[in-house]
Every structure is written in structure tokens, then in C-alpha cells.
TIVOLO-81989 format. One line per field, with one value per residue: residue in one letter; residue number from 0; z, x, y of N, C-alpha, C in turn. Coordinates in steps of 0.05 Angstrom, whole numbers, plus 32768, in hexadecimal, padded with zeros to 4 digits. Layout:
TIVOLO-81989
tike: A | ...
kegu: NUM | ...
n.w: Z | ...
n.u: X | ...
n.v: Y | ...
ca.w: Z | ...
ca.u: X | ...
ca.v: Y | ...
c.w: Z | ...
c.u: X | ...
c.v: Y | ...
This chain:
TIVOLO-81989
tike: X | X | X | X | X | X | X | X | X | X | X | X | X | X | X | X | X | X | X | X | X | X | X | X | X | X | X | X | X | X | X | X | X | X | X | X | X | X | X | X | X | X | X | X | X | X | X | X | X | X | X | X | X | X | X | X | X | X | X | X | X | X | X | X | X | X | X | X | X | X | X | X | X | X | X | X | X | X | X | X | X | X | X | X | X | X | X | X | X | X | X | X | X | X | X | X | X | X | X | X | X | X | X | X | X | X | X | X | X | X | X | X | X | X | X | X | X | X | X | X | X | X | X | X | X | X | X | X | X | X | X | X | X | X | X | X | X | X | X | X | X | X | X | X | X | X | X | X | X | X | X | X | X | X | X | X | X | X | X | X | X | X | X | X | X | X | X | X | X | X | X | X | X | X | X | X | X | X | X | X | X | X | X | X | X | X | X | X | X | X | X | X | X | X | X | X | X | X | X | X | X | X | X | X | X | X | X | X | X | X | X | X | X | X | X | X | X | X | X | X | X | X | X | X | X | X | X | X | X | X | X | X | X | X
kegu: 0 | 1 | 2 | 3 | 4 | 5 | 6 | 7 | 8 | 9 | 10 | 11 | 12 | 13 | 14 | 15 | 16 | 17 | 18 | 19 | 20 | 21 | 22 | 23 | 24 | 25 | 26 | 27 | 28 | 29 | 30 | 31 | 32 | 33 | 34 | 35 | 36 | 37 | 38 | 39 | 40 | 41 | 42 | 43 | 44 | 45 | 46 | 47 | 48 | 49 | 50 | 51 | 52 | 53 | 54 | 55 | 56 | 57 | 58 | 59 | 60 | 61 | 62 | 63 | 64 | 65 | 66 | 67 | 68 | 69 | 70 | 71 | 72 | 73 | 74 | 75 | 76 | 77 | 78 | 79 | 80 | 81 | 82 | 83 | 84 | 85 | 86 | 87 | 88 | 89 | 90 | 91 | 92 | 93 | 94 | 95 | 96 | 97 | 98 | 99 | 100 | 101 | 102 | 103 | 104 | 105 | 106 | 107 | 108 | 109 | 110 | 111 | 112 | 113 | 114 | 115 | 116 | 117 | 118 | 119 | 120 | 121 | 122 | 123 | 124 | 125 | 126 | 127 | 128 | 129 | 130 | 131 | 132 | 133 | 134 | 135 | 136 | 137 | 138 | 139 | 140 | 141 | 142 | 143 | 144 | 145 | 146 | 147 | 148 | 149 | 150 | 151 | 152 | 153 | 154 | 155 | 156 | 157 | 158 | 159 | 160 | 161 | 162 | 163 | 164 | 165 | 166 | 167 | 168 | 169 | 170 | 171 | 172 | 173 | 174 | 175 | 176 | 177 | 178 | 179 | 180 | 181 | 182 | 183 | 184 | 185 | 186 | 187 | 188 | 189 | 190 | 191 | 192 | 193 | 194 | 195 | 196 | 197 | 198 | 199 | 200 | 201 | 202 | 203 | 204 | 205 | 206 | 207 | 208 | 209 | 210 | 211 | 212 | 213 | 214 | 215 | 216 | 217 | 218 | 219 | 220 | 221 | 222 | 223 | 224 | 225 | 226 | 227 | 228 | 229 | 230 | 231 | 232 | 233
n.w: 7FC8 | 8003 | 8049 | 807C | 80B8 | 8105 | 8139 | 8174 | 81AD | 81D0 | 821E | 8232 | 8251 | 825D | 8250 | 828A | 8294 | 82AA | 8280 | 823B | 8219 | 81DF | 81E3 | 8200 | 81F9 | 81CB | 81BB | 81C7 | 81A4 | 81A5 | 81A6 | 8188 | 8167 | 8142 | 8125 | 810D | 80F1 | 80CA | 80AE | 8099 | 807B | 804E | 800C | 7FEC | 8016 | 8027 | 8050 | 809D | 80CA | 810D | 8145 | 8189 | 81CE | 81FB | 8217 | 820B | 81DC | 81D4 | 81E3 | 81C3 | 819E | 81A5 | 81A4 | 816C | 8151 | 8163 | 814E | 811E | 80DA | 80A6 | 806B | 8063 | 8074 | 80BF | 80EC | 812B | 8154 | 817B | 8192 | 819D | 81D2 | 81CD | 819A | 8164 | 816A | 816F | 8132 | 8119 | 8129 | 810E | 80D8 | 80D4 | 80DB | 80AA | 8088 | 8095 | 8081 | 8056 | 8038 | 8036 | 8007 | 7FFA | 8009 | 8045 | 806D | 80A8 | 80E1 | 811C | 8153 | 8171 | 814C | 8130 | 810E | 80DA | 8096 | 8053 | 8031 | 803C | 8051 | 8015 | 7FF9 | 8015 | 7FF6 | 7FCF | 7FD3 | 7FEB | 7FC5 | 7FA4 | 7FB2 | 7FDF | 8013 | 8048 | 8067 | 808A | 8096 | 80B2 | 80A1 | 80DA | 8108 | 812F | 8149 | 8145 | 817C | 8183 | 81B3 | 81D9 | 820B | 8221 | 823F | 822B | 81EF | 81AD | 8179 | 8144 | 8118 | 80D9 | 80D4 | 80A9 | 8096 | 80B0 | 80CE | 80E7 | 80FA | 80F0 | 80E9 | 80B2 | 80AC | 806C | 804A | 801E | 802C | 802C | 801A | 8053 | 8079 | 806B | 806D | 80A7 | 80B3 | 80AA | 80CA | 810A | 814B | 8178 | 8165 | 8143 | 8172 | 8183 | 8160 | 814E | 812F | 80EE | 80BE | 80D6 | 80CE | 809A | 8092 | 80A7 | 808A | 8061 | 8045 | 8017 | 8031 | 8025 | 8027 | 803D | 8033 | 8075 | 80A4 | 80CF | 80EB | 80F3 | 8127 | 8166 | 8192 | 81DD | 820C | 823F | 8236 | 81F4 | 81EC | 81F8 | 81CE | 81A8 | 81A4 | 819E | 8165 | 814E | 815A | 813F | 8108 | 80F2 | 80EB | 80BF
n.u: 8000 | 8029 | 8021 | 803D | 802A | 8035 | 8026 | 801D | 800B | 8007 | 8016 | 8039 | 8037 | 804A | 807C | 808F | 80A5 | 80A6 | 80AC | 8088 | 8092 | 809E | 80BB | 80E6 | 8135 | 8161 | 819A | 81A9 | 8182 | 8147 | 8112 | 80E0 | 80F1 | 8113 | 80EC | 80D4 | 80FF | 8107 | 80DD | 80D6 | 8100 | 80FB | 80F6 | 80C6 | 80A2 | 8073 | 806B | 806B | 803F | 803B | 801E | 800B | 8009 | 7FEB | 8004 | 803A | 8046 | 8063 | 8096 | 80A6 | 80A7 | 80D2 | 80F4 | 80F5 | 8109 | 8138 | 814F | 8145 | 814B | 8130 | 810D | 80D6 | 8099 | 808E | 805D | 803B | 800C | 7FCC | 7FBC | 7F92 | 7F66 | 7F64 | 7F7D | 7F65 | 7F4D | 7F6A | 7F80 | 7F53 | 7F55 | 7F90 | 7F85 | 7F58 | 7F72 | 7F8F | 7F6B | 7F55 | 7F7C | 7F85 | 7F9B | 7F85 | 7F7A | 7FA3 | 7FD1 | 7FDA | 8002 | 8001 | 8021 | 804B | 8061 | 8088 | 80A5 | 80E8 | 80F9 | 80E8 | 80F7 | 8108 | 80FA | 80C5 | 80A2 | 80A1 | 8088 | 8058 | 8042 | 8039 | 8017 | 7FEB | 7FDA | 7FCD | 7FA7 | 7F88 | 7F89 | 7FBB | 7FE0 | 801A | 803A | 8052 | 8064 | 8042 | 8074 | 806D | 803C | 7FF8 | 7FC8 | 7F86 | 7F4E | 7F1A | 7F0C | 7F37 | 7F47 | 7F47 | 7F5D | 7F42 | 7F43 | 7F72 | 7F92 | 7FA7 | 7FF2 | 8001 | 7FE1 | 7FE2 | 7FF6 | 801F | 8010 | 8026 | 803E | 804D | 800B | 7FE0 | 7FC4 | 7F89 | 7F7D | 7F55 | 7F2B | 7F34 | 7F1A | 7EEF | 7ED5 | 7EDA | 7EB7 | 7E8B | 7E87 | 7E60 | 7E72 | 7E72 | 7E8B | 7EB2 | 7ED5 | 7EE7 | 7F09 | 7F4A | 7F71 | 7F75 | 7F70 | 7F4D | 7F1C | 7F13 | 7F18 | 7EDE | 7EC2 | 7EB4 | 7EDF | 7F20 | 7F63 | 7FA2 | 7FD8 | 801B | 8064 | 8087 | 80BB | 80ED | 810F | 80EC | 80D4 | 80A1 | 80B8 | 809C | 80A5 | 80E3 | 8104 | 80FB | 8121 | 8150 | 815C | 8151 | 817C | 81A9 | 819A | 81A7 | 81E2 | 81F2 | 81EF | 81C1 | 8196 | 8166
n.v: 80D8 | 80C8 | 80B2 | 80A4 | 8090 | 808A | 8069 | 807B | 8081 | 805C | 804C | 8019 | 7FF5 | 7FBE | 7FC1 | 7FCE | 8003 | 8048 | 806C | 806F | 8041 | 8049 | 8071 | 8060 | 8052 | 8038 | 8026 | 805C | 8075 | 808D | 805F | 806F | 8093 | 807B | 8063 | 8088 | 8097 | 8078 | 8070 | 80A3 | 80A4 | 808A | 8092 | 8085 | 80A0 | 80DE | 80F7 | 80F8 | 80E3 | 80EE | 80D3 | 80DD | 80D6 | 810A | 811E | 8116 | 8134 | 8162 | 814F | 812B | 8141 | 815E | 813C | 8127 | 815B | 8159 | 812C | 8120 | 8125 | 813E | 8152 | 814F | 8157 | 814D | 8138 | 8140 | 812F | 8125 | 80E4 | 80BB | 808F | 8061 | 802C | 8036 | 805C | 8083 | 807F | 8099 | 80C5 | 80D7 | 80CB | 80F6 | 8121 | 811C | 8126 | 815A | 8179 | 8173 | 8140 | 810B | 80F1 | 80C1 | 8098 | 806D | 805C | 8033 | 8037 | 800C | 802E | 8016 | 7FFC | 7FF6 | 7FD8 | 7FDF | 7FD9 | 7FEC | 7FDA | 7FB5 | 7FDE | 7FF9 | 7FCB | 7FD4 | 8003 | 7FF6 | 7FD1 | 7FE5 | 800B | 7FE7 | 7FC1 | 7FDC | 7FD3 | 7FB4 | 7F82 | 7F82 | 7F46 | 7F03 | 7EBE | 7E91 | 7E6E | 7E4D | 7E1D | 7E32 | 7E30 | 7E2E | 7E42 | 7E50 | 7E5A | 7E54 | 7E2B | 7DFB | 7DD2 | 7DED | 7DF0 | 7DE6 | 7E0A | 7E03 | 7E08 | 7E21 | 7E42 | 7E71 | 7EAD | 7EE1 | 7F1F | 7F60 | 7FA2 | 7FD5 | 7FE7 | 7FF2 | 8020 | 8030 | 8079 | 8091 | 806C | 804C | 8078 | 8073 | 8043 | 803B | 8068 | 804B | 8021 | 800F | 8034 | 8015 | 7FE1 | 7FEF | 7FFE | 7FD7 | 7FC2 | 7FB0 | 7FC8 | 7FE9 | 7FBF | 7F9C | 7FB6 | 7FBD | 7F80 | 7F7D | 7F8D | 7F79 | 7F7F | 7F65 | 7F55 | 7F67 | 7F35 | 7F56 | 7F42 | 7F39 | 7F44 | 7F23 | 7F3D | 7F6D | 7F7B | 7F84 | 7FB1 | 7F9C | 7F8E | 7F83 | 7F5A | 7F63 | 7F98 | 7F86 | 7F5A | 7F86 | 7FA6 | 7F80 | 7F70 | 7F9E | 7FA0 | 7F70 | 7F83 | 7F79 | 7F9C | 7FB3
ca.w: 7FDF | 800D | 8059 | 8091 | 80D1 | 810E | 814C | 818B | 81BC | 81E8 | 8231 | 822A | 8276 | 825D | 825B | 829E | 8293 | 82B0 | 8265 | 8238 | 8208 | 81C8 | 81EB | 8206 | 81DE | 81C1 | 81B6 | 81CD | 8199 | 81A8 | 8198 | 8173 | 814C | 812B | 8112 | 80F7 | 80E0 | 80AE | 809D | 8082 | 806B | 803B | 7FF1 | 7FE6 | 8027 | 801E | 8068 | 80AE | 80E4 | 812D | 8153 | 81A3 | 81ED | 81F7 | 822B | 81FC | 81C7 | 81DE | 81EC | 81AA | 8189 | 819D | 8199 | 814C | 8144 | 816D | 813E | 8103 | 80C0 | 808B | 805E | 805F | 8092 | 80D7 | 8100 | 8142 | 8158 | 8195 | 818D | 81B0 | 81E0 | 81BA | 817B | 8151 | 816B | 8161 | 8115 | 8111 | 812B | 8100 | 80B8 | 80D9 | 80D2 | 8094 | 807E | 809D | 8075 | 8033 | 8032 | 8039 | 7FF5 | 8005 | 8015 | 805C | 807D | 80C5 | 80ED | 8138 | 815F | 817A | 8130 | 8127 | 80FF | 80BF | 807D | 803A | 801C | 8044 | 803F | 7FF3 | 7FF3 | 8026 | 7FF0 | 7FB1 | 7FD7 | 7FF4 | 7FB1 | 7F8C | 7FC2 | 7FF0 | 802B | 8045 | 8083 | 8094 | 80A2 | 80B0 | 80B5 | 80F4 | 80FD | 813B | 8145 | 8158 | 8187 | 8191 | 81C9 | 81E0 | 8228 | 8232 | 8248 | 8213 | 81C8 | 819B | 815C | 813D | 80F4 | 80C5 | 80D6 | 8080 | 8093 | 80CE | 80CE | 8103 | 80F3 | 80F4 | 80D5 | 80B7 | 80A4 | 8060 | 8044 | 8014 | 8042 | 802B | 8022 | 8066 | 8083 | 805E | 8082 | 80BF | 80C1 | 80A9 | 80E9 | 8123 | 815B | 818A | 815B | 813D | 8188 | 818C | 8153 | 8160 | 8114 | 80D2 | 80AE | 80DA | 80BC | 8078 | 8091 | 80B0 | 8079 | 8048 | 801E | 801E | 8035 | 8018 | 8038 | 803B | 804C | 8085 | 80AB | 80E9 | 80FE | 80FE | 8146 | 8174 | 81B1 | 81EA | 8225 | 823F | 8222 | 81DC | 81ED | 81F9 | 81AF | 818B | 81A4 | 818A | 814D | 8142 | 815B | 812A | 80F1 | 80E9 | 80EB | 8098
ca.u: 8012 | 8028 | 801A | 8041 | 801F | 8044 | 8015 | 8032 | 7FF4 | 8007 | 8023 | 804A | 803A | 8051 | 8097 | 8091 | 80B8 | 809A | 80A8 | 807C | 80A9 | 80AB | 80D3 | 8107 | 814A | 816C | 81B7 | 81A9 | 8170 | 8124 | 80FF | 80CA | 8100 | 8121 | 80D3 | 80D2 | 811F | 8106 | 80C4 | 80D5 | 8117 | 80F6 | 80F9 | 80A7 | 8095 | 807A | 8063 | 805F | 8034 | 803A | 800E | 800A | 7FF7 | 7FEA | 801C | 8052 | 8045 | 807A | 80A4 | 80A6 | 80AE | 80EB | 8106 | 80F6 | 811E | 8153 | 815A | 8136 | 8156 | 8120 | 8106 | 80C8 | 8086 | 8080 | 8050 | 8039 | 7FEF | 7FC7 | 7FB2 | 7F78 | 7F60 | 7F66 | 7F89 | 7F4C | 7F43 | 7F8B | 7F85 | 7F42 | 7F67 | 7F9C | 7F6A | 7F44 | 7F86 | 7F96 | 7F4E | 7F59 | 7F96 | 7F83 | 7FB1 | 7F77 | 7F83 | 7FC0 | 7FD2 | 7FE3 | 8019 | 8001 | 8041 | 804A | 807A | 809E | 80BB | 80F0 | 8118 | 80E1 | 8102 | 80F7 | 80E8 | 80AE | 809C | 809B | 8077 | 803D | 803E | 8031 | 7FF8 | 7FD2 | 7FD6 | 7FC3 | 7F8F | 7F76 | 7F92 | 7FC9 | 7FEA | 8034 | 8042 | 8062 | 8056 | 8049 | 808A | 8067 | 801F | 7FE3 | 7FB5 | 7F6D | 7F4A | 7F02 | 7F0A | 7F54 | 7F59 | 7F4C | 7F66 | 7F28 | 7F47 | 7F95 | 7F95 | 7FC2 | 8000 | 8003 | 7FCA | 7FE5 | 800B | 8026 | 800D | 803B | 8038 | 803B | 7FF2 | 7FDF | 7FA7 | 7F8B | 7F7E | 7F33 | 7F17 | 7F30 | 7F13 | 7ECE | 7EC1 | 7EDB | 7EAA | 7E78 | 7E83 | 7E5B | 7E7E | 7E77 | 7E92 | 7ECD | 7EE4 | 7EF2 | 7F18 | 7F69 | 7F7E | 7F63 | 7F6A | 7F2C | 7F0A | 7F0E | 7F05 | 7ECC | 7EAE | 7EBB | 7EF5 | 7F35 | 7F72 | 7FBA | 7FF1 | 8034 | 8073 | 808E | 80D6 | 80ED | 8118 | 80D4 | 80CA | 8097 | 80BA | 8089 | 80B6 | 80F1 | 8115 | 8104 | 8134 | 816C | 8153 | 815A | 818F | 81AC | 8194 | 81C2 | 81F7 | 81F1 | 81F2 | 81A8 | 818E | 8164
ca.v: 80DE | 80A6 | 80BF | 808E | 8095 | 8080 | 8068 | 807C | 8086 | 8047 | 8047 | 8007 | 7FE9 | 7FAA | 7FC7 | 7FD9 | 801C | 8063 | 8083 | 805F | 802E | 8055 | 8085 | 8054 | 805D | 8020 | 802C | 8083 | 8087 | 8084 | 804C | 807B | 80A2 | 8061 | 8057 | 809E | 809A | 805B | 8078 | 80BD | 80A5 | 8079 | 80A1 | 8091 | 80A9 | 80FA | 8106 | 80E4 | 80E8 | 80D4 | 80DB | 80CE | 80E0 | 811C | 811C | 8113 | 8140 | 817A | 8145 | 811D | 815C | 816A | 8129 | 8125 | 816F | 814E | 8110 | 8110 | 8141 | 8137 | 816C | 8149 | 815A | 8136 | 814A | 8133 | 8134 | 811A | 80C9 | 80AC | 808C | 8047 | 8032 | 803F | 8078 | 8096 | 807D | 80A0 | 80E5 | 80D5 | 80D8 | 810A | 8138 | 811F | 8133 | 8178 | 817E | 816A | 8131 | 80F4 | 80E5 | 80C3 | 8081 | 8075 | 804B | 803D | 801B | 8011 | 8044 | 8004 | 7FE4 | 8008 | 7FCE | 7FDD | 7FDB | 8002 | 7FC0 | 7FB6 | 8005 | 7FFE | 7FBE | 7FD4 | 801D | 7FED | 7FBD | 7FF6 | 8013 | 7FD6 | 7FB4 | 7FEE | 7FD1 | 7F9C | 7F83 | 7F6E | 7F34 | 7EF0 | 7EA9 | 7E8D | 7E51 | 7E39 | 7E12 | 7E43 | 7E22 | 7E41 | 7E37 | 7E5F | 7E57 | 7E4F | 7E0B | 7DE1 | 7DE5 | 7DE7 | 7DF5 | 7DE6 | 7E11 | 7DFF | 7E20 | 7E37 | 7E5F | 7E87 | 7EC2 | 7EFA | 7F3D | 7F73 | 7FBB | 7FE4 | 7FE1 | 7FFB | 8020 | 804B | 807C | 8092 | 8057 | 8045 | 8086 | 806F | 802B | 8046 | 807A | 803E | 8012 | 800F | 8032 | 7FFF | 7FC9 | 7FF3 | 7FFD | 7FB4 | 7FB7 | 7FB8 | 7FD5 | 7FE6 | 7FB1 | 7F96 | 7FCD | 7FB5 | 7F6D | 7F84 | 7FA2 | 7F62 | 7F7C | 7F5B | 7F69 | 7F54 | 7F38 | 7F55 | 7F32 | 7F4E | 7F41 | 7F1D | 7F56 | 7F81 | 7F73 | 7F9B | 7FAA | 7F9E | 7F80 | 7F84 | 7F4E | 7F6C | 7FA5 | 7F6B | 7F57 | 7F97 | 7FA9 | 7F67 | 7F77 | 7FBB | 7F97 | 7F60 | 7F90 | 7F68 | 7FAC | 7FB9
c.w: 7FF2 | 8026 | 8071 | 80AC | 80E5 | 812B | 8160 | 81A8 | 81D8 | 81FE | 823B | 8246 | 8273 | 8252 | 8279 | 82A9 | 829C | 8293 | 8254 | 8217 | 81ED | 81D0 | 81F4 | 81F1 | 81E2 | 81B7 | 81B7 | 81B4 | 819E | 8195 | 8179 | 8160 | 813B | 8127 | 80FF | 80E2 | 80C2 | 8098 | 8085 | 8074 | 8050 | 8021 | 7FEB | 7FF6 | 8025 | 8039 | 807F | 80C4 | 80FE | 813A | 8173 | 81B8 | 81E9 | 8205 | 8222 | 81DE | 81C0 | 81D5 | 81CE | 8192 | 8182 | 819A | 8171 | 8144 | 814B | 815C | 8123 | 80ED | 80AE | 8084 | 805A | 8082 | 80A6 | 80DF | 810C | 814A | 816B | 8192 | 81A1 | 81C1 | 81E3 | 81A0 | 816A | 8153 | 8165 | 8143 | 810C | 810C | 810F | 80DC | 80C6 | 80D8 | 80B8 | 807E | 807B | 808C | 8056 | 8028 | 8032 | 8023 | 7FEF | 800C | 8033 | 806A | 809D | 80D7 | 810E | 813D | 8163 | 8165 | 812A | 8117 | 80E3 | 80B4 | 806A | 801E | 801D | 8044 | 8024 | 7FF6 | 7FFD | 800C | 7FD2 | 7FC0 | 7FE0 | 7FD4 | 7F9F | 7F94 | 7FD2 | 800A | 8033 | 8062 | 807D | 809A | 80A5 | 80B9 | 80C9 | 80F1 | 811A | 813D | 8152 | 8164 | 818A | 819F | 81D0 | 81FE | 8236 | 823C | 8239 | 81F9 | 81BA | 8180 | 8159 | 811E | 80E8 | 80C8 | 80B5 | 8088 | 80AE | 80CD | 80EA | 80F4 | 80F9 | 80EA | 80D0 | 80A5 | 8089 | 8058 | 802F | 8026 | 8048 | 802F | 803E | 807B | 8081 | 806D | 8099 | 80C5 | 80BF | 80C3 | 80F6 | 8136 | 8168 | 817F | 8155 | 8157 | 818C | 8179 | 8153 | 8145 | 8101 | 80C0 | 80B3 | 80D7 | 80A1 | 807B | 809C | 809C | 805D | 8035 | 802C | 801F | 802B | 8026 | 8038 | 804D | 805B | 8091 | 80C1 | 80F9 | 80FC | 8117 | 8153 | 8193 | 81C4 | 8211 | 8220 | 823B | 8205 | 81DC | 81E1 | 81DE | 8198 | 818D | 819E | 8168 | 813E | 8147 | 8148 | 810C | 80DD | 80E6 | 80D0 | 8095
c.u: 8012 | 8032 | 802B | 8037 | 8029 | 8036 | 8019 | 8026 | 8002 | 801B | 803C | 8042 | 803C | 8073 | 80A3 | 80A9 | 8099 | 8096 | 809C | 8093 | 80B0 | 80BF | 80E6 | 811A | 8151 | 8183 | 81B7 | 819D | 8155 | 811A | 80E7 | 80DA | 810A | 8110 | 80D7 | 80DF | 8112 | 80ED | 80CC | 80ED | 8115 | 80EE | 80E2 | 8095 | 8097 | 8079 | 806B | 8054 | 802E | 802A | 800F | 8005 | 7FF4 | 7FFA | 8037 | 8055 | 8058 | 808D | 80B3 | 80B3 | 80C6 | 80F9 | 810C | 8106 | 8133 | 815F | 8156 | 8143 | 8148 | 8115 | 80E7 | 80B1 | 8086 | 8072 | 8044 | 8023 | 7FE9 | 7FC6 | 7F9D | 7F7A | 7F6B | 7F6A | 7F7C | 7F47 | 7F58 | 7F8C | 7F72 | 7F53 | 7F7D | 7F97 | 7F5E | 7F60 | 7F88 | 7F7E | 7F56 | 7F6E | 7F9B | 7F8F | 7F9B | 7F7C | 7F97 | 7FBF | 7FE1 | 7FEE | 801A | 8016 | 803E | 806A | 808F | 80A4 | 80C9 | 8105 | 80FC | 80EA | 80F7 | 80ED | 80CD | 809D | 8089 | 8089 | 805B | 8032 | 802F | 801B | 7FE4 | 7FC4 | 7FBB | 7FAB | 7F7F | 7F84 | 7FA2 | 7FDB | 8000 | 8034 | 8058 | 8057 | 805C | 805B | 807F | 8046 | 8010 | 7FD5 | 7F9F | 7F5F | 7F34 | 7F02 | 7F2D | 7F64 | 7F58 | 7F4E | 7F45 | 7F30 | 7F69 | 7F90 | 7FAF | 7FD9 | 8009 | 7FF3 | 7FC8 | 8004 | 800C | 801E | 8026 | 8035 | 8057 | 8029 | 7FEA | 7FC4 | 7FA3 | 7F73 | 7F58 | 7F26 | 7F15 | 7F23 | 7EF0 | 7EC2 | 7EC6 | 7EC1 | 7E88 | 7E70 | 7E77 | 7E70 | 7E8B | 7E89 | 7EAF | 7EE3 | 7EE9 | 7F03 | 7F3B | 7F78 | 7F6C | 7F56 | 7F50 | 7F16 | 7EF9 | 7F05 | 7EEC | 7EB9 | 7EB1 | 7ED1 | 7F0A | 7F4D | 7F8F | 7FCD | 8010 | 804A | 8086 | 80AD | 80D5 | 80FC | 8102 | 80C7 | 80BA | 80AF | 80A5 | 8098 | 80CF | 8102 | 8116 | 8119 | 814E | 816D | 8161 | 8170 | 81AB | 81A8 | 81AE | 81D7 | 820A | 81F7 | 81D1 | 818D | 8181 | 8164
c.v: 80C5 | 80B8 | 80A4 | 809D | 807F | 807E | 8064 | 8084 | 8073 | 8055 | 803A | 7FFB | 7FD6 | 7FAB | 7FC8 | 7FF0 | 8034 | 8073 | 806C | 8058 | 8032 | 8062 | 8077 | 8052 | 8043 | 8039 | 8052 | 808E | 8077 | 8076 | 8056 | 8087 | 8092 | 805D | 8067 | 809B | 8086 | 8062 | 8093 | 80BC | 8099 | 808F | 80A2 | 809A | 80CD | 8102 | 80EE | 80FA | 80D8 | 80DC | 80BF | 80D9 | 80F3 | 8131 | 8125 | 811C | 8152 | 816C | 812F | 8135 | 8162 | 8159 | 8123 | 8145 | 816C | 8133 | 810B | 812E | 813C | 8153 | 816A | 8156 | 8148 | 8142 | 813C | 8146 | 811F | 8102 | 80CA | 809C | 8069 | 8048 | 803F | 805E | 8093 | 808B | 808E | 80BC | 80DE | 80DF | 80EA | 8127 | 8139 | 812E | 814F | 8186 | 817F | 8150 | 8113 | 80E2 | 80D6 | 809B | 8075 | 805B | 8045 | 8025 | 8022 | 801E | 8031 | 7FEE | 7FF2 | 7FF7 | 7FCA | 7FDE | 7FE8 | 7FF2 | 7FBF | 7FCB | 8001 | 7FE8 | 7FC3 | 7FEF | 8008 | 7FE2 | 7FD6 | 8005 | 8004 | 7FC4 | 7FC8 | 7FF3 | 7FB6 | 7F9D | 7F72 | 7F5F | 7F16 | 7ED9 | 7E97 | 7E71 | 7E3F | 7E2C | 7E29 | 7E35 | 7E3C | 7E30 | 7E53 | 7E69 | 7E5A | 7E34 | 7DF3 | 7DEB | 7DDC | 7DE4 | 7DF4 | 7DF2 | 7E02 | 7E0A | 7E28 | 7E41 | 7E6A | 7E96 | 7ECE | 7F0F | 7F55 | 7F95 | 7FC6 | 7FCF | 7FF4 | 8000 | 8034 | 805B | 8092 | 807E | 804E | 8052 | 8081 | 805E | 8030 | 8056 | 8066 | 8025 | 8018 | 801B | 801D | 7FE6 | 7FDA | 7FFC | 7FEB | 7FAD | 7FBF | 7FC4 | 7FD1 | 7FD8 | 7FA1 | 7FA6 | 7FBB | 7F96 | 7F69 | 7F7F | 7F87 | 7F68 | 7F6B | 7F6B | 7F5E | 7F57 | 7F42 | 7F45 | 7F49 | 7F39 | 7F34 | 7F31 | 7F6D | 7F7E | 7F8C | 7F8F | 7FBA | 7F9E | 7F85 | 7F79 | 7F57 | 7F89 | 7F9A | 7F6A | 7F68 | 7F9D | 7F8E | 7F68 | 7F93 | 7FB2 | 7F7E | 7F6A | 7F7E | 7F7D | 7FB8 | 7FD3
């Protein structure tokens, strides 16, 4: 079974909107429902699950019976506190459910220009590696820097990517080193796949899109909506 989970916990206060930025509509549909729309529309996807505030659980609800026509399960459950901790809830349903067995597709609420290229490709690497992350490579120089004010380090830009999701997994094993972490350490970590690099396995890269944009800010609105208008929309 191949499980997309859709991570919708955040506030957004770097929108600086009162409703928190999944919920803002692009062209008179919610940000979060053009994630769903892509996820469960996709032919190897059997389920999704969103999960988010607890605030906005009612509220989500009815937007997905107001937009979404699939024959397939959604279902909408609380998130945490922190990412980690809304992916934990997330397997801790699927557990409850029988469904762990499963391979699990975890994407942010705010990509709603995913494709079913990228879909399918994250459904074969999780398959075929365990676990694997979207992405793309980076076209400008990274600088690192310890302190902030001076560069310490220039990588290679060939060996620097953007992360993106979704994030793939198979969705036991990832439930396994999770539950093998240190608290304290797996609260510092910002997604799964630092799980698994945690834990020494590896993780494989998928290629991911430039119209997969998170929107964070209010110029990425400007953006997507650019994007649908373009017909640049996958």
C-alpha cells in the first residue's frame, strides 16, 4: 500500500497572514487542497493523510468534502507540536490502523505544483532503497559559515542540492529508528530522512522540479499564481 501523508501542523508566521498559509487559496482553491488534489489523484496512491492543528481539524474537513471527489480514504488527524512529532502521530495512526506496512509519501501542505512523475519516482526509491528525498541541484554557490560572519567552507556546488518533498519511506522501518532515537536528539531533527541519516543508512536522491515550490512568503503567492497562469502548472 502506498500511504501519502500531507504535513499541515504549521502556522505560517512568515506569511504574515491570521489563517495559517496552507489554507490561503491560490486562484479560489486552498493551498492544502491542490496538495491533496495531486496526491490522491495520483493512480498508485491508495490513501492520504493530513494531518494538522487541532484547530483546524473541523475546518479541513470540510474543505476536502467541498473540493476533493476521490473514492479513496483521506482522513484528517491532530499533528504535533513539531514536525517530528506530527510524523510520529501520523505512523502511530497508521499503526493503529493496520496500514504501517505501507510505504509512506510524506509532502509539505504548501507544494501544491507536485507532479505524478515525481509521486511515482519517490513510490519506486522508497521501494527499492527504504528511504529518499526530492530534490534539486543547487544553481547558486552555498557558503558556510559557523558564526555568520565569516565563510569557513565553499562545497562544491555538484555536491549541493535543495531538499524538497515529498519525503519517502518505507514506512516501518522508518517507524523502527524513530522509535530508536534519543528523544532529545530526534527533536532537533527537521524530517525523516535525518532519521535514517542518523542511524547510518542511506538515503537516495530523487529529482525533484522547479515548479515544486514551498510557498512560505508572500511573494511566493505572486509565483504560483504565475505558474497557473503560465500553463507551467505539472
Amino acid at each position: 500500500m502506498v500511504i501519502a501523508a500531507v504535513l499541515a501542523g504549521g502556522t505560517g508566521t512568515r506569511m504574515g497572514s491570521a489563517l495559517p498559509k496552507q489554507f490561503i487559496e491560490i486562484a479560489g482553491v486552498p493551498i492544502i487542497i491542490r496538495s491533496i488534489q495531486k496526491l490522491i489523484g495520483n493512480k498508485n496512491v491508495d490513501r492520504c493523510i493530513v494531518a494538522v492543528g487541532e484547530d483546524y481539524v473541523s475546518y479541513t474537513r470540510e474543505l476536502i468534502a467541498a473540493h476533493i471527489r476521490t473514492d479513496k480514504p483521506v482522513d484528517v488527524i491532530v499533528g504535533g507540536s513539531f514536525r517530528g512529532d506530527t510524523l510520529v502521530k501520523v505512523l502511530a495512526f497508521m499503526e493503529e490502523n493496520g496500514i504501517l506496512d505501507s510505504v509512506i509519501l510524506t509532502h509539505d501542505a504548501v507544494r501544491p505544483f507536485i507532479d505524478d512523475r515525481i509521486i511515482d519516482d519517490n513510490i519506486l526509491a522508497a521501494r527499492g532503497y527504504g528511504a529518499c528525498n526530492t530534490c534539486v541541484p543547487a544553481v547558486d554557490t552555498v557558503l558556510l559559515s559557523k558564526g555568520g560572519r565569516y565563510i569557513d567552507f565553499v562545497p562544491p556546488r555538484s555536491s549541493v542540492f535543495h531538499a524538497q518533498t515529498p519525503q519517502s519511506f518505507d514506512a516501518k522501518r522508518l517507524y523502527e529508528l524513530i522509535r530508536a532515537t534519543p528523544p532529545e536528539d530526534f527533536r532537533q531533527m527537521t524530517d525523516g530522512c535525518s532519521v535514517f541519516i542518523y542511524h547510518g543508512e542511506k538515503v537516495f536522491i530523487v529529482k525533484g522540479s522547479e515548479n515544486n515550490i514551498k510557498i512560505t512568503f508572500p511573494e511566493d503567492i505572486i509565483r504560483a499564481e504565475a505558474i497557473l497562469k503560465g500553463g507551467n502548472n505539472p
